[in-house]
C-alpha positions as a LaTeX table, in Angstrom:
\begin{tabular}{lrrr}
\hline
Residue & $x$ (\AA) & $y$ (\AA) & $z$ (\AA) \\
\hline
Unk1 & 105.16 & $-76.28$ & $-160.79$ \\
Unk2 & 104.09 & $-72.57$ & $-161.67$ \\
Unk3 & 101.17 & $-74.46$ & $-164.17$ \\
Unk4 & 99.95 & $-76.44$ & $-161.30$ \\
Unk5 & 100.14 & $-73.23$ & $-158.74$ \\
Unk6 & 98.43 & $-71.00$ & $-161.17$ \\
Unk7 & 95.75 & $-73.74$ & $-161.88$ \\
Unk8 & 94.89 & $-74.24$ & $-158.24$ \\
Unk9 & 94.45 & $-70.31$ & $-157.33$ \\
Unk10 & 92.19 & $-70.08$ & $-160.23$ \\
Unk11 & 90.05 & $-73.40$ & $-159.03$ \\
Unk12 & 89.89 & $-71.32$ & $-155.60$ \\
Unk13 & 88.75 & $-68.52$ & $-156.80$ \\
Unk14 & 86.25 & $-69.95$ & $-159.24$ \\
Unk15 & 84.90 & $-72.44$ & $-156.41$ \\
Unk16 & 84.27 & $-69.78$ & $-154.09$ \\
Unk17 & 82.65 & $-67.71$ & $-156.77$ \\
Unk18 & 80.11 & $-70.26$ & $-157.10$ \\
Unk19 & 79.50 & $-70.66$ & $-153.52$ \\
Unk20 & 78.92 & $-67.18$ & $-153.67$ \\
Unk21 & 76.24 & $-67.36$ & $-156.23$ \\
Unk22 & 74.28 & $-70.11$ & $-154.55$ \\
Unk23 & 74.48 & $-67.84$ & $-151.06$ \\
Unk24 & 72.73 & $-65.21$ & $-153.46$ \\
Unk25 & 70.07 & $-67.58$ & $-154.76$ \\
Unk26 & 69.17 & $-68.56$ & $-151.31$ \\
Unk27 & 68.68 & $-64.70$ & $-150.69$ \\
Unk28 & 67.16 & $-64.40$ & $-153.64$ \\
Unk29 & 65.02 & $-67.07$ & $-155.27$ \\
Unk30 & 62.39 & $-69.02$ & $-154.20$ \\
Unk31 & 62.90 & $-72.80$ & $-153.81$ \\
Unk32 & 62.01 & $-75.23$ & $-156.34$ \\
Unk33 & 61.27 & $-78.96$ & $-156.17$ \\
Unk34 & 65.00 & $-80.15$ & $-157.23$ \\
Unk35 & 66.78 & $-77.16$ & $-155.87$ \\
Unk36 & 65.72 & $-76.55$ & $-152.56$ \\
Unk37 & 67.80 & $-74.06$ & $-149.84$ \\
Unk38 & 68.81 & $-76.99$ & $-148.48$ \\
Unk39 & 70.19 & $-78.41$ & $-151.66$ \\
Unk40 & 72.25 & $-75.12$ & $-152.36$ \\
Unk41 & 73.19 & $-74.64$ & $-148.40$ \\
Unk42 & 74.98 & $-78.18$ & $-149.41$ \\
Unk43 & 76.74 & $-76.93$ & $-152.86$ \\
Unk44 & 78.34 & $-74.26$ & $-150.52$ \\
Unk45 & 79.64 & $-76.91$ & $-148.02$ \\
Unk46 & 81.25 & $-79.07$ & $-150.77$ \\
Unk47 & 82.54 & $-75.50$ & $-152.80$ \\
Unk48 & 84.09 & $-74.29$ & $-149.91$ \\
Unk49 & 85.26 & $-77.37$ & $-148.52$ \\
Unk50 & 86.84 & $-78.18$ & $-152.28$ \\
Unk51 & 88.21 & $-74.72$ & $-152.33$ \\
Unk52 & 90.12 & $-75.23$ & $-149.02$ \\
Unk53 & 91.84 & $-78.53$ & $-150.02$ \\
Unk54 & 93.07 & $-76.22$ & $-153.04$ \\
Unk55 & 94.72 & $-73.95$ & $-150.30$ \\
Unk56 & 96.04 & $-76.83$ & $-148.36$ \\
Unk57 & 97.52 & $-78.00$ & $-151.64$ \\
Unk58 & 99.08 & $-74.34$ & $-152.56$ \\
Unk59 & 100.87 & $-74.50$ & $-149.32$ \\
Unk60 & 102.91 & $-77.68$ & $-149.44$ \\
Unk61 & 104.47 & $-76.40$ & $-152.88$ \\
Unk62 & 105.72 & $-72.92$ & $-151.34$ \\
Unk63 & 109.50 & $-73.97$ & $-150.85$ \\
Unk64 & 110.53 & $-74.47$ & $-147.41$ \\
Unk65 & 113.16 & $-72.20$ & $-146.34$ \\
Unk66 & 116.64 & $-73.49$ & $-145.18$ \\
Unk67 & 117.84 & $-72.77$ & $-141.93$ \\
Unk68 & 121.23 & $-71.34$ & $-142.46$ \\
Unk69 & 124.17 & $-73.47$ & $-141.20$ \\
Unk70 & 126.05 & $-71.96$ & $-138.03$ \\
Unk71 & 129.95 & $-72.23$ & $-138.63$ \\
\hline
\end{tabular}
């Protein structure tokens, strides 16, 4: 379990780097035929959207807490 925890924060975190980046090229560079603002504005919808079925994912293995049993 603590593999696949440790390998979903660090997909996270790497996918929302990279939506990251393509928010700075849209700032930055000027569009091109093939990668258009359009084309990146779409990367960051599928990154982010990747990144929070990761999250989703990372909560159902935190261990549920027991209620403790009245006497």
């Amino acid at each position: 379990m603590v593999k696949r925890k440790k390998r979903l924060i660090k997909q996270e975190k790497g996918l929302l780097k990279q939506a990251e980046e393509h928010r700075l090229k849209i700032e930055k560079e000027p569009g091109r035929k093939d990668t258009t603002h359009e084309y990146w504005r779409k990367e960051i919808m599928g990154f982010e959207r990747r990144a929070k079925e990761r999250i989703k994912l990372l909560e159902k293995l935190k261990p549920k807490r027991r209620k403790k049993q009245l006497r």
